[in-house]
C-alpha positions in Angstrom: 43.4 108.0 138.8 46.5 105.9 138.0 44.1 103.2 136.2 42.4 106.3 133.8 46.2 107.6 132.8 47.2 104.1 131.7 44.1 103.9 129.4 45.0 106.8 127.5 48.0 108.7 126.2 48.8 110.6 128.5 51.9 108.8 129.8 53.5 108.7 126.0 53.7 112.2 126.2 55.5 114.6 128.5 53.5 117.5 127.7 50.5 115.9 128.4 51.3 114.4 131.5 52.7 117.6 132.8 49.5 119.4 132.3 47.9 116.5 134.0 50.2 117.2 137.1 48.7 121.0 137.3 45.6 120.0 136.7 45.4 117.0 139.6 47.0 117.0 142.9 47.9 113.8 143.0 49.4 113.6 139.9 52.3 114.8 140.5 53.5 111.1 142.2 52.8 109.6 139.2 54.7 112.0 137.0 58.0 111.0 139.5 56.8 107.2 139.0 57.0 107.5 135.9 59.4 109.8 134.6 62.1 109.2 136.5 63.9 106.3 135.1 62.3 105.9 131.6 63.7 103.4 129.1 65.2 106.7 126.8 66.8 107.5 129.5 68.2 104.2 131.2 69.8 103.5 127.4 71.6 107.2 127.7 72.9 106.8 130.9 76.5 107.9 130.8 79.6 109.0 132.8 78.6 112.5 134.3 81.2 113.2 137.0 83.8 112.0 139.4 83.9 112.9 143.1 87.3 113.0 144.3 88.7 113.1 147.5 89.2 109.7 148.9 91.9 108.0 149.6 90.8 104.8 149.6 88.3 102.1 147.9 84.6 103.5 148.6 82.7 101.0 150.2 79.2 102.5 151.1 77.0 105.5 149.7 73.7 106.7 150.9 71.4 109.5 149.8 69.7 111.7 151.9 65.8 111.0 151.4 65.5 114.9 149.4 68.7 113.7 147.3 70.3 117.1 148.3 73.0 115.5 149.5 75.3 111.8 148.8 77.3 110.3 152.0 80.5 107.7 151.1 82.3 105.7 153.3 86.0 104.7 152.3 88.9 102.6 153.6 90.7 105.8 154.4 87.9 106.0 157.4 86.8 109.2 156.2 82.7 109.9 155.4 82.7 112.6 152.7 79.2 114.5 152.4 78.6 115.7 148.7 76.5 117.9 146.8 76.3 116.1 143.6 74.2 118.9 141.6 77.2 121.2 142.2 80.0 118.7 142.1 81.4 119.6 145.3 82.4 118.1 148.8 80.7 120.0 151.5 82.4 118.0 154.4 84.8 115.6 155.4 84.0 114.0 158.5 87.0 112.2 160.3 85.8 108.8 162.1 87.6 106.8 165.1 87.3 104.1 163.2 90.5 102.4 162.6 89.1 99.6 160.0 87.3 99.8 156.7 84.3 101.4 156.7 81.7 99.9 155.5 78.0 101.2 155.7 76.9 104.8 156.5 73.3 106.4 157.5 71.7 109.4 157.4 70.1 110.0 160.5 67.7 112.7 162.5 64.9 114.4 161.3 67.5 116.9 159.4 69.9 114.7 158.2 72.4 116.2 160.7 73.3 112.9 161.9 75.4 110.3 160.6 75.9 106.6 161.5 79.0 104.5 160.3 79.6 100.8 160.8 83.7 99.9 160.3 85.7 96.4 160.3 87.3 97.5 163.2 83.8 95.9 164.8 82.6 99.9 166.0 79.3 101.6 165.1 79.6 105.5 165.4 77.2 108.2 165.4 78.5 111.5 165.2 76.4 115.4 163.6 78.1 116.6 161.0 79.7 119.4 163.1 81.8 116.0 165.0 79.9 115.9 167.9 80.3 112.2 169.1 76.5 110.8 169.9 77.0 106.9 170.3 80.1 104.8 170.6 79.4 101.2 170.5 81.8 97.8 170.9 78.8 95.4 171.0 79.8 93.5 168.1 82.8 91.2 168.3 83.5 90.7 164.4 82.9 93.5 161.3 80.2 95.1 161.3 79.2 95.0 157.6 75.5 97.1 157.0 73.0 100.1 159.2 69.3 99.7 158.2 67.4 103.0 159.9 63.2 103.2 160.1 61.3 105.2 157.4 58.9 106.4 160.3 62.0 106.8 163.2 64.9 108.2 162.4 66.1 108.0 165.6 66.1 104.4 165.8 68.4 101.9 163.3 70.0 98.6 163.7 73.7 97.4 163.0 74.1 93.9 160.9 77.8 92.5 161.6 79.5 89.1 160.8 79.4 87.9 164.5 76.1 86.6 163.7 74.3 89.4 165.7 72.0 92.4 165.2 71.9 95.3 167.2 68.7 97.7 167.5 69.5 101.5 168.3 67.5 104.0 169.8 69.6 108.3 169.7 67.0 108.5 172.4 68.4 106.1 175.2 71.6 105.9 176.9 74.2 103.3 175.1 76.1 101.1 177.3 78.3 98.6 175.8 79.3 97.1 178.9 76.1 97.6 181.1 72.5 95.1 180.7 71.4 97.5 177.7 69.1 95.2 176.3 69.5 95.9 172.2 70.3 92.3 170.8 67.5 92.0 168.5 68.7 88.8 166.6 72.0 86.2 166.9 73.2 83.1 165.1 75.5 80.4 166.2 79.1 81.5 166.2 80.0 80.5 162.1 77.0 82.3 160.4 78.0 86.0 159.4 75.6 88.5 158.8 76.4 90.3 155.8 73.4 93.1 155.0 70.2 93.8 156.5 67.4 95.7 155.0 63.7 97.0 156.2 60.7 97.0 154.0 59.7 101.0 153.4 56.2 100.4 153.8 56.2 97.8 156.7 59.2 98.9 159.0 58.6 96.2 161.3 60.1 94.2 158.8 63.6 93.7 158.9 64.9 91.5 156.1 68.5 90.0 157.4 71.4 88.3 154.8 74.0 85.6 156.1 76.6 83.3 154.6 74.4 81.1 152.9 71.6 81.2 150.5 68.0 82.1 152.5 67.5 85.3 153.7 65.0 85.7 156.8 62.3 88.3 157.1 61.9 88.8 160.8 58.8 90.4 162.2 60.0 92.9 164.8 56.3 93.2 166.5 57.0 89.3 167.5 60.7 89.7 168.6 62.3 91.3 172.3 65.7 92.6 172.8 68.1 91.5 175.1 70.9 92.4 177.3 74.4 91.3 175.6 75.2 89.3 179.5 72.1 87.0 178.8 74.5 84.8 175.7 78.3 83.8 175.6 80.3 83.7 173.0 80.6 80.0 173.4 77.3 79.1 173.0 75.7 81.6 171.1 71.8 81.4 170.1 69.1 83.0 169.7 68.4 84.4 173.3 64.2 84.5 172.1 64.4 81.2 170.5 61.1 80.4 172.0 59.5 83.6 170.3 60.6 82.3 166.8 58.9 79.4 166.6 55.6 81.4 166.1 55.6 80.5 162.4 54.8 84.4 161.3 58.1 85.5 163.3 60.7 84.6 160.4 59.8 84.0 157.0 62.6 82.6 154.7 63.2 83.2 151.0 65.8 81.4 148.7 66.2 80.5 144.8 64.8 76.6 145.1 67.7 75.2 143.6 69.9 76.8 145.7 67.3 76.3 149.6 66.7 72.2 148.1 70.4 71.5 147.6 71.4 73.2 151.0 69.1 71.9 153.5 71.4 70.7 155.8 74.5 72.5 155.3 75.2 75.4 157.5 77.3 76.5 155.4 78.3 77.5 151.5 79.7 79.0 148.9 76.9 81.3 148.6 76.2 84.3 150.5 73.9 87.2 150.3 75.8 90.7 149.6 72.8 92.9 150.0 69.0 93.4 150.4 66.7 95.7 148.7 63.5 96.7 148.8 61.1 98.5 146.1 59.1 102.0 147.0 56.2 100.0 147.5 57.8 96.9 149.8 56.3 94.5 147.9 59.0 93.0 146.4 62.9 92.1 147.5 65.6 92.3 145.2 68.6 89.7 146.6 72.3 89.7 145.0 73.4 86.5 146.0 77.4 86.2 146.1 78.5 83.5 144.2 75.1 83.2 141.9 72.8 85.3 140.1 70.1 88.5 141.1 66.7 87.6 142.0 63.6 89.2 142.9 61.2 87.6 145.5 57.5 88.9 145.4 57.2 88.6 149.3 53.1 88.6 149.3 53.3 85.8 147.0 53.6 82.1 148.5 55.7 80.3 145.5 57.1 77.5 147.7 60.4 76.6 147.0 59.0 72.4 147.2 57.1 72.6 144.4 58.8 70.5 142.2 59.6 68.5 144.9 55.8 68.4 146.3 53.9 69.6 143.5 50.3 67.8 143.2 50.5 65.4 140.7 48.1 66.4 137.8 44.4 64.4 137.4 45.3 61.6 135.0 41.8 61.6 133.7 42.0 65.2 132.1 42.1 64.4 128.3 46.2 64.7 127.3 46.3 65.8 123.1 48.6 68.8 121.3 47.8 71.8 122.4 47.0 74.4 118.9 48.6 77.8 119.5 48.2 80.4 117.9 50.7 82.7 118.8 53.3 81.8 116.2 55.9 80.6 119.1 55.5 77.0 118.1 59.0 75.9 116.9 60.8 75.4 120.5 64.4 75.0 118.6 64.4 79.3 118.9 63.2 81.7 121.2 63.6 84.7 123.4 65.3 84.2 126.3 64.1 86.5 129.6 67.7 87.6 130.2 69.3 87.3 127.3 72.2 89.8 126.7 71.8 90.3 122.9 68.7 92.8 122.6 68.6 92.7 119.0 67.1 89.2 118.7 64.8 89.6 122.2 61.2 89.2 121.4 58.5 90.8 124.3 56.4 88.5 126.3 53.3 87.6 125.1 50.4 89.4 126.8 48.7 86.3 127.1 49.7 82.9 128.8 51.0 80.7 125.9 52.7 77.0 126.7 54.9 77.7 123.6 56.5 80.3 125.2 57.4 79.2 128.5 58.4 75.7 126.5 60.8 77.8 124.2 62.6 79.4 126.7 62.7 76.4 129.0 64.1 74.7 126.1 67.0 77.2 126.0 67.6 77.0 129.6 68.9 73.3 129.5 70.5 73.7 126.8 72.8 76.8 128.1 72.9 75.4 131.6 74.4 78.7 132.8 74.3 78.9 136.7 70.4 78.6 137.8 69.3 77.6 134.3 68.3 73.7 134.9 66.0 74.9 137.5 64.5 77.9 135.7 64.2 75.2 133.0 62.1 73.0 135.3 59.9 75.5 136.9 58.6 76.6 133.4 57.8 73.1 132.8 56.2 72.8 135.5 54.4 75.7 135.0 53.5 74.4 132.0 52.4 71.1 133.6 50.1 72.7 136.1 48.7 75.2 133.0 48.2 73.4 130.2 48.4 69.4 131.4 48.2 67.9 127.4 51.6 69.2 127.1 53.5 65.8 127.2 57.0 67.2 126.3 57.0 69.3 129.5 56.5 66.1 131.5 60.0 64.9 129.6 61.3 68.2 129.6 60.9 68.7 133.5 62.1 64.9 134.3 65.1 65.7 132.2 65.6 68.7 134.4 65.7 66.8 137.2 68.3 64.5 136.3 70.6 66.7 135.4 70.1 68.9 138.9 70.9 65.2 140.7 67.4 65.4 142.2 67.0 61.4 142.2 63.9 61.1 143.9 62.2 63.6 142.7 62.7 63.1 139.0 61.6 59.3 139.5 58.7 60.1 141.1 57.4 62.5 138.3 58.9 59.5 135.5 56.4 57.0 137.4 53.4 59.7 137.1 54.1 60.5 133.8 54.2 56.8 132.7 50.7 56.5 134.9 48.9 58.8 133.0 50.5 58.2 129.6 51.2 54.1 129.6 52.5 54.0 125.9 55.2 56.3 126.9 57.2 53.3 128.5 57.4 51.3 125.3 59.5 54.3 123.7 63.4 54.6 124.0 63.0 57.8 125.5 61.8 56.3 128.2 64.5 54.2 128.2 66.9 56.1 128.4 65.6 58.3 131.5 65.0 54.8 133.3 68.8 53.8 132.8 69.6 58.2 134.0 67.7 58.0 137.2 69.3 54.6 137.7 72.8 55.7 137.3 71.9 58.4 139.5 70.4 56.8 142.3 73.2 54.5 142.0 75.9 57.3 142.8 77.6 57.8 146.2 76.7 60.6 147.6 79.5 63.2 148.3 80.7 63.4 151.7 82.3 65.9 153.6 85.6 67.0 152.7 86.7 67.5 156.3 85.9 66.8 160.3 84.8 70.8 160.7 82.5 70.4 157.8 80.8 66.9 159.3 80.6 68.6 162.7 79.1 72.0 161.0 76.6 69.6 159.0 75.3 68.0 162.4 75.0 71.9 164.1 71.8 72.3 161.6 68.9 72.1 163.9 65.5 69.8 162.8 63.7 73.3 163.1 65.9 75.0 161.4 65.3 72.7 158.1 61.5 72.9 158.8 61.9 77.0 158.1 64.3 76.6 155.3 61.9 73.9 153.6 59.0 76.5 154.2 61.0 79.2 152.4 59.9 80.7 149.6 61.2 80.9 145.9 61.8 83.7 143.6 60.0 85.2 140.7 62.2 86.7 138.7 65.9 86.4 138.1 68.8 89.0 136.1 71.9 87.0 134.6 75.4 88.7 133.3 77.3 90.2 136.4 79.7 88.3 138.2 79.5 88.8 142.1 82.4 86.2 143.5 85.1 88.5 145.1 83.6 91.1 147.5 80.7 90.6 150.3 79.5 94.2 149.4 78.3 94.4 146.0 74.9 96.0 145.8 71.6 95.5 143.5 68.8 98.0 144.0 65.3 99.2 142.2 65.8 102.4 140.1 62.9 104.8 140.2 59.5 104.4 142.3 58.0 102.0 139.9 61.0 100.0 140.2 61.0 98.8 136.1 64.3 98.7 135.8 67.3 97.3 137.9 70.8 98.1 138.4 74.2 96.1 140.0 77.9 96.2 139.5 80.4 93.4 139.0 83.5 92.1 139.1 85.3 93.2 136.1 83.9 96.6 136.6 81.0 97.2 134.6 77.6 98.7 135.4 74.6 96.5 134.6 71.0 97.5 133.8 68.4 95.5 133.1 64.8 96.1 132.3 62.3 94.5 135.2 59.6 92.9 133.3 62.1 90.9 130.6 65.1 90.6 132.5 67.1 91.5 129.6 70.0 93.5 129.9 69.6 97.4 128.5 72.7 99.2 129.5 76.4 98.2 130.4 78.2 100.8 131.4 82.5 100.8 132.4 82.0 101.7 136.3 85.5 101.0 137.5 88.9 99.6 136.7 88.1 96.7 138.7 85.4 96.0 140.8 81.5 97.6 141.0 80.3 97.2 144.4 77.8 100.3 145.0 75.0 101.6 143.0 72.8 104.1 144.6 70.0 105.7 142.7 68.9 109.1 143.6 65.7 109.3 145.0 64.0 111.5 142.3 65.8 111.9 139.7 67.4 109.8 137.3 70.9 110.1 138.1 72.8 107.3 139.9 75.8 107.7 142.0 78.5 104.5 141.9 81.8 103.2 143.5 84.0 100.1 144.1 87.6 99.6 144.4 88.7 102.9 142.6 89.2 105.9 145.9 86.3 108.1 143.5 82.5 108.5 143.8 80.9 108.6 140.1 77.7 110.3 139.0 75.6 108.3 135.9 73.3 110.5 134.2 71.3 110.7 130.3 73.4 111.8 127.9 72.7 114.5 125.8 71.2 113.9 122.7 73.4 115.6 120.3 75.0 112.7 118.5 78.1 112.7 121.4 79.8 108.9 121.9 78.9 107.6 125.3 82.5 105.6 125.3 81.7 104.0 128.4 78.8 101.9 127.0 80.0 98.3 126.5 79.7 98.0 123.0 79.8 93.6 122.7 77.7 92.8 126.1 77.9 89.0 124.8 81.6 87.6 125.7 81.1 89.6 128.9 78.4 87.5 130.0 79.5 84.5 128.8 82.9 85.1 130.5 81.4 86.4 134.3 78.8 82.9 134.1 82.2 80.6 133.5 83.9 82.2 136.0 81.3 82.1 138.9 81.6 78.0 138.7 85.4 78.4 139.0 87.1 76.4 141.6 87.8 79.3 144.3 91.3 79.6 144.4 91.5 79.3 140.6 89.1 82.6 140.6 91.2 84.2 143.1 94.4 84.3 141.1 92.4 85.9 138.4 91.1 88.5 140.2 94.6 88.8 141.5 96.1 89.2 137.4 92.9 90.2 135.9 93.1 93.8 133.8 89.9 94.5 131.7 91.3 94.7 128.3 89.5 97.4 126.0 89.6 95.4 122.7 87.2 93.0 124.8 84.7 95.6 125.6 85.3 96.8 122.1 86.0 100.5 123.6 89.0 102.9 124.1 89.8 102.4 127.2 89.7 105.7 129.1 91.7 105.2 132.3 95.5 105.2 130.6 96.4 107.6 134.0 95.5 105.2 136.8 98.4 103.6 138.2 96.5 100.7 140.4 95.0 100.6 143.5 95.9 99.4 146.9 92.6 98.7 148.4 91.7 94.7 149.7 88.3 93.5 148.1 86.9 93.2 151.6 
């Protein structure tokens, strides 16, 4: 039915598509699909409302699946329950929790139940009324994100940064200090697990996030728990090791540049703030702390070796200049996927052109923002694998190379390319990229700064780097937020088709970008300082935020009646160029701005409409 709406115009207009809906049963999904989060609507999205009651930073929302009903979690230990159609707090549930809390959960087949998980290392279930329902002391460090089942909601599992994930069950005794068996997974004693996710459609799917840059998909089905007395603190692994080595138990995924250049480290400055998942589980959205956004098509096996062990193209397919026709042909201009200045953003050409992946690899190297040299040298290799008579990608990508450090790989690629194209040595380009991977190969390498790092870089197990070198690389990446000073911050899907996405950052604004182009659509002001949760409701377009201020806000279209949305950011450009300098800031230098930073409103071009707050006295986790 879907396939005979797109063909006609139905979709453009509401009317139609409404009458549709009567007249067919099933339409009525893909009215919500589609209506939901439209592009009109994303670029209206304003301030709507503030939640107050708080008294504390609001670390964690969660909508009920009807979106009756909004849940936040706050430093001041306290879950709130909101009705956000009537503006109004229907109940203020006091915790035992003593520390920050950080994730809360809907649970039960009413939505009576509510699970909290607190940096005082406790996970608490408790109905609405305050009846206490599970009290558990299992993990020994913060506990940082709850995942519940679509199909169970009796049953949810507990992420925290002692490396270990806990699997829950409302229907079966809890005994922290008995042989309850519900460890599900554990790490060595230095990785911290920092969100946890499971795929909507696949539940026995659990997608987990650490302090570095792969997350693992673990297939529940293929996994046991185990009792808490079968590890030690001292020596802690994996108590089913044996089960993962069945090579369809953990799938990893990682942005190549990122899994290549930390093969053997165990750990980084990189680490993944959340996991999310769209209606269909067919794709996973990552924020990566410390980088950019990107979206991993998990059906799709894009290795991230490809550069690395790409097949070499057939030197007797005829090499020439390829004729296009698409008008893209002058590679000194072009649209840029996420580019922040819309006006000058072209659309993507509905048919494969080299030009255009050789355009906007072109700009990539040149900008060298954070991720850019590789998504420079994946569209040349794209364009390699494509379109083979396309010598300048062959330079392009080599040049790529170079300038990641990737030695090896970008002579091996020189010595093809000078295979298949022998004049090409005589030139003084090639020269020149002789003399670069010379130098290069010539540098020390970097060793580690201390004896704990040496003795964390030995820790890495040979397996271990098989699965990371198996991982799988992204498809699509969203530039312009800043995520370097909290572990929370959030990206999620907006809408059932998922078209358009949505994250906060660190100087407090709202981002919004549109799926397909990755360019930015919206910026809104979210917060005085920092952006950490965006939730969308689950049927309508309305979105609920917070981050360091003690408030819950509500995002919704403006009206159209000619009324000033003073919260859009105005000049998106210095923004962006400002949060990409400061995410390859040494880390104490970013720390004292974050310490000193105010947003000024001349920057955002805006009046800045907080003159009343007086500062805040939360920690950024």
């Amino acid at each position: 039915m879907e396939e005979k709406i797109r063909k006609s115009n139905v979709r453009k207009n509401i009317v139609n598509l409404l009458q549709h809906r009567e007249i067919r049963t099933e339409g009525s999904k893909y009215v919500k699909r589609h209506c939901q989060f439209t592009d009109e609507l994303v670029k209206r999205l304003g301030f709507e409302y503030e939640l107050q009651g708080h008294q504390g930073c609001v670390n964690c929302l969660q909508w009920t699946p009807d979106g009756r009903l909004l849940a936040s979690g706050s430093d001041d230990t306290q879950v709130m329950i909101w009705d956000p159609m009537k503006h109004k707090r229907v109940h203020a549930l006091s915790t035992n929790h003593f520390g920050n809390i950080f994730s809360v959960k809907f649970l039960g087949t009413n939505n009576s139940i509510i699970a909290t998980a607190a940096g005082d290392c406790k996970v608490y279930v408790q109905t609405i009324e305050g009846e206490q329902l599970l009290d558990c002391s299992c993990h020994k460090n913060r506990v940082k994100r709850l995942a519940s089942s679509p199909l169970d909601p009796t049953v949810f599992w507990s992420a925290g940064e002692d490396g270990r994930v806990m699997q829950y069950d409302l229907r079966e005794p809890h005994d922290c200090g008995s042989r309850t068996a519900n460890l599900l997974v554990a790490y060595r004693t230095f990785t911290e697990i920092k969100c946890i996710a499971v795929n909507p459609t696949k539940p026995h799917y659990l997608a987990v996030g650490v302090n570095d840059a792969f997350v693992r998909i673990y297939d529940r089905r293929k996994l046991k728990t185990y009792p808490l007395s079968q590890t030690t603190d001292n020596k802690f692994v994996h108590p089913s090791k044996t089960k993962l080595k069945e090579p369809k138990c953990a799938q990893y995924y990682a942005p190549g540049h990122l899994a290549l250049d930390n093969l053997n480290t165990s750990s980084s400055r990189y680490v993944v703030t959340y996991i999310a998942f769209n209606s269909s589980g067919s794709e996973m959205l990552v924020n990566m702390g410390g980088e950019q956004i990107y979206l991993f098509d998990v059906n799709r096996e894009r290795q991230i070796n490809e550069i690395r062990f790409s097949k070499l193209m057939d030197s007797r397919r005829k090499l020439g200049v390829y004729k296009c026709k698409c008008n893209l042909d002058d590679h000194t201009s072009s649209y840029v996927p996420d580019n922040y200045d819309l006006k000058k953003s072209k659309k993507i050409p509905t048919e494969l052109c080299p030009c255009f992946y050789m355009r906007r690899a072109f700009h990539l190297y040149r900008r060298k923002w954070v991720g850019d040299l590789y998504g420079a040298a994946r569209d040349y290799l794209f364009v390699i694998e494509r379109w083979p008579n396309q010598t300048k990608a062959f330079v392009g990508l080599i040049k790529c190379l170079i300038a990641l450090e990737w030695a090896n790989e970008a002579k091996s690629w020189y010595e093809h390319f000078c295979q298949i194209v022998p004049e090409f040595t005589s030139q003084n380009q090639a020269k020149k990229l002789r003399s670069a991977i010379k130098t290069l190969e010539e540098k020390p390498r970097e060793k580690p700064s201390s004896n704990s790092d040496l003795m964390e870089l030995t820790k890495i197990e040979t397996e271990e780097i098989q699965k990371r070198l198996g991982a799988r690389d992204y498809d699509l990446r969203f530039v312009g937020h800043c995520n370097t000073t909290t572990d929370i911050m959030e990206a999620n899907f907006l809408g059932e088709d998922g078209n358009f996405i949505c994250a906060g950052s660190d100087e407090g604004i709202i981002f919004l970008w549109e799926r397909k182009t990755q360019s930015i659509v919206n910026a809104l002001v979210g917060d005085v300082s920092i952006v950490n949760c965006l939730q969308p409701h689950p049927s309508t377009c309305l979105i609920a935020s917070s981050g360091i201020d003690s408030v819950v806000k509500l995002w919704s279209p403006m009206p159209e009646d000619g009324t000033e949305n003073i919260r859009v950011v105005k000049n998106i450009e210095p923004v962006v160029r400002a949060n990409q300098q400061r995410m390859v800031m040494d880390p104490f230098e970013t720390l004292l701005i974050n310490m000193g930073y105010q947003m000024d409103a001349t920057f955002l071009n805006m009046e800045r409409p907080f003159e009343d707050f007086e500062g805040s006295q939360c920690n950024p986790s």
